[in-house]
Structures are given as C-alpha cells and as structure tokens.
C-alpha positions, 0 to 999 in steps of 0.5 A, a space after each residue: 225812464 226818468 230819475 227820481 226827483 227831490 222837492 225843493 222850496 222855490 224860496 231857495 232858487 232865483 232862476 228855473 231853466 229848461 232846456 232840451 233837445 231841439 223839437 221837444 216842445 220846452 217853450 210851450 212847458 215854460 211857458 205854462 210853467 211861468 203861467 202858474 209861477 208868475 213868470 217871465 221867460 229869457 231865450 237861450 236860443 243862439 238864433 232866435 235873437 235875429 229879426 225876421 229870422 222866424 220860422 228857421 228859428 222856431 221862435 213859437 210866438 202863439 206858444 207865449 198866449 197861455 188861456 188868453 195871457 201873453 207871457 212876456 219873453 226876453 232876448 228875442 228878435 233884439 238885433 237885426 239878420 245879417 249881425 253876428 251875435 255872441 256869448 259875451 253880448 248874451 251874457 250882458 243882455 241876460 243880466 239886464 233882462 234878469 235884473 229887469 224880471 226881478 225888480 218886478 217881483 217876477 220869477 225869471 225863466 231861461 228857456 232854450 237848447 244852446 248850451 253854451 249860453 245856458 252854462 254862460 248864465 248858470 256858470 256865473 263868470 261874468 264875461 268880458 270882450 276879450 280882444 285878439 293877442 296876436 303874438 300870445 296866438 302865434 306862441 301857443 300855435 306851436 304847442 300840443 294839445 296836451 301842453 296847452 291843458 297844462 297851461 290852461 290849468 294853471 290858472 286859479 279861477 278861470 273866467 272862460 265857459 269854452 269847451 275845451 276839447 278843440 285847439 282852437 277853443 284851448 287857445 282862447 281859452 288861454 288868451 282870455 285868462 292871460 288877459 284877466 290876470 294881466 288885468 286884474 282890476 276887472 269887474 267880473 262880479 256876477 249875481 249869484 244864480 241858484 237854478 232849478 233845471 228842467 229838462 225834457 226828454 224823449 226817446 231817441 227814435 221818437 226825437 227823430 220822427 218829431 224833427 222830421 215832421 216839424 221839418 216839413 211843417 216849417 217848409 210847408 209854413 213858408 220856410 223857404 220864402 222866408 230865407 228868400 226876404 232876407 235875401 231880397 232884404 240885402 243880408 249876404 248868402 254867406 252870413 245866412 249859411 253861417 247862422 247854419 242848418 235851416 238858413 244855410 241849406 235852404 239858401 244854398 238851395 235858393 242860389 242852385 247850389 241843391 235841389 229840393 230833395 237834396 236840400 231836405 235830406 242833407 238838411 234832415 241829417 243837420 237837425 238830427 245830427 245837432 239834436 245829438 250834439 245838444 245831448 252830448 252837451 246837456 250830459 257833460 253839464 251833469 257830469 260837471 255838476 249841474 243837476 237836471 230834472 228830467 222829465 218824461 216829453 211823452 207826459 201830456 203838458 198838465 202832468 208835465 207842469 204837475 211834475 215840475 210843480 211838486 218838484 217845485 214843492 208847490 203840490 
C-alpha cells in the first residue's frame, strides 16, 4: 500500500524529482508528467551520461515522444565511454542545465536511481573538487571508525553528501571539511531547491520478475554488440568493468573470462542486488527527512500522472 498524500501548490516547489528503483519505468512517468507541466527532464543516472553506452544504460530514448512531442532531456550522452565521470561534475552540469530550464519559463524535472546524485542536488551544498591531502590521509588512517565520527562532527556546516558508513567515505568526508575550513572564502552558494519527490514503487517479487525480463529484452536488442563496439572503439576492458553490471560482465563474457549462461545469472543477481541497495538508499533519504510520494508502479500510466497531478493540486 502506498501512504497517504498531501496537495500541494506547485507554486511552492521549483524541482519534481522521480526517482525509484531500477526497472520500474520512472522515465516514462516523467516524461508524461513533464507533458502536461510543461516540463524538462534532467537524468540523475550515474551511466547514461556515456555516449554510446545505450542499451546497458537504459537511456529509453522512444519514452521522451509523448503524442508525437519530444521532451527535452539533460545530462545525457554529455561525455564520451571510456571517461570517468563523478558527483562534483553532476553537480556543476545540474546547476547549468537547471539554470537553462528556468530561464525559459520551463518546469524542471530530476529523474534517475543514483542516489547519490539525487541527494547531491536536493541536499544543496554545492560541491567543489576537493584535492587529495596526503598526509591528513595517512593521519586518520590510524584511527578507528568511531573516533573518525567524532571528527567528522565536529564540523558546524559540513559540505559533504558522502555516505558515511565506510572508512573510506569517513576519511573523505573529513579531507573535504578539512579543506572548506581552511578555505573559507569558498563560494559554495547554492539555489535554494524546494522538491516535490516521486517515487515508484512496486512489490518486491514483482521488481524481480521485471528486471529479468528487461534483462533478456536488452540481451536479445543487442546488449552484447554493443559492449563489443566499445570495445573495437579502443575503450579499455577495465574501464568497462568499472562502469560495472551490464558493461562489465558482458565484457568479461566477451574476453572468455564466462559463459553465456554464467554471465546471465551472475549478471541477473547484480541487478537484483543493485535494485535493493537503491532501496536501501531512498529509505535512508526518508529517514533523514526527505518526504517521497510513493506511488503504486501497478496503477496504469494515467492513474499514475492523476495521482501525481492531484498531489500537485492541479485536480
């Protein structure tokens, strides 16, 4: 069941974000949504940023033609396969591609399931590439989880939109408030975002069958040729395994390293094992505060946008 819903003026908000799980089709509710609010849609899709890297991506392209009207998208296919993309450039493409939407007297729309590029924008610290303090590592190296928390808190306003569960995220954590207060003189204005969040959600089991099917939709579309031409395009095995799931166990399975079936079912698990971190990920962003609509994936795609409209307080 979902939770009961407010209305809410959309006079008060300046960004709808949806977001959800992988395979619960948030691009094609976004997309009919920005239909009838005159919107544009900005990813938040960690991978779809990549050229060339389409069908592993599930950028959807046909779902931004709704009644014969494209809606305009942001944030995809900007950098090449092979690059290392991260959250500080997100941001900084965010902000210009937000800046852009308005200036038109368009509505923007984030849509996407990575997390951490989600909470970067609906967080508002504005990030800056924070460069590697060697010794300052080598320092908090020695200390214990608990006493880098300790640390880590005690910093008034901190910047960061790391996880911070891990060492390794502590440490970084730290290193970028270590650098904000030694530099203080730092822009780090940013606009102030009020969201409306979406979410679609569906049964656990029926996830499950959804990502298996698209799964071998995806294989059957031409997945593996087109792991194959980045590879012939000179993109590096290990850059493709990095960008992780489709990408690198089809290209393991391309360099012999699986079979066929062995790379379905070990691939199979990723996704599903993914979908539950995403999960896990959009709960703790409720639990930290942020308030998100669900609404039922099983509801056709007109009672979907109805629900979001009278929400929105346009019916």
């Amino acid at each position: 069941m979902c939770k009961k819903i407010k209305k809410m003026s959309i006079k008060k908000i300046n960004l709808v974000t949806v977001l959800g799980s992988t395979a619960t089709g948030k691009t094609l509710f976004a997309t009919n949504l920005a239909s009838k609010i005159n919107g544009e849609i900005i990813s938040a899709d960690s991978r779809q940023v990549y050229k060339f890297m389409d069908i592993g991506t599930g950028k959807d392209i046909d779902d931004y033609k709704i009644n014969g009207n494209k809606i305009p998208y942001h944030l995809i296919d900007i950098v090449d396969a092979g690059y290392s993309y991260n959250v500080f450039e997100y941001q900084k493409d965010f902000l210009t591609a937000y800046n852009d939407i308005i200036t038109r007297n368009k509505f923007p729309m984030l849509c996407g399931g990575t997390g951490m590029y989600i909470e970067a924008v609906l967080k508002g610290y504005k990030l800056i590439n924070v460069p590697v303090n060697g010794s300052l590592r080598q320092q908090l190296e020695l200390m214990s989880k608990d006493e880098l928390i300790k640390i880590f808190k005690q910093f008034k306003t901190p910047h960061n939109v790391s996880d911070l569960n891990s060492k390794k995220r502590l440490i970084r954590a730290i290193e970028i408030e270590n650098y904000y207060t030694k530099n203080p003189d730092i822009d780090t204005s940013y606009p102030d975002i009020t969201p409306l969040i979406f979410g679609i959600k569906y049964e656990r089991e029926i996830v499950k069958q959804k990502i298996t099917q698209r799964l071998k939709s995806r294989l059957e579309e031409g997945m593996i040729d087109e792991v194959k031409s980045l590879l012939d395009k000179g993109i590096p095995s290990e850059q493709l395994i990095y960008y992780g799931l489709e990408y690198k166990f089809v290209t393991n399975y391309l360099l012999g390293s699986l079979s066929y079936d062995e790379m379905f079912t070990k691939l199979n698990i990723a996704i599903h094992q993914f979908s539950k971190r995403q999960m896990t990920w959009f709960r703790r962003m409720e639990r930290n505060g942020f308030k998100i609509n669900w609404i039922n994936g099983n509801l056709s795609i007109n009672e979907k946008i109805n629900e979001a409209l009278k929400i929105m307080g346009f019916l």
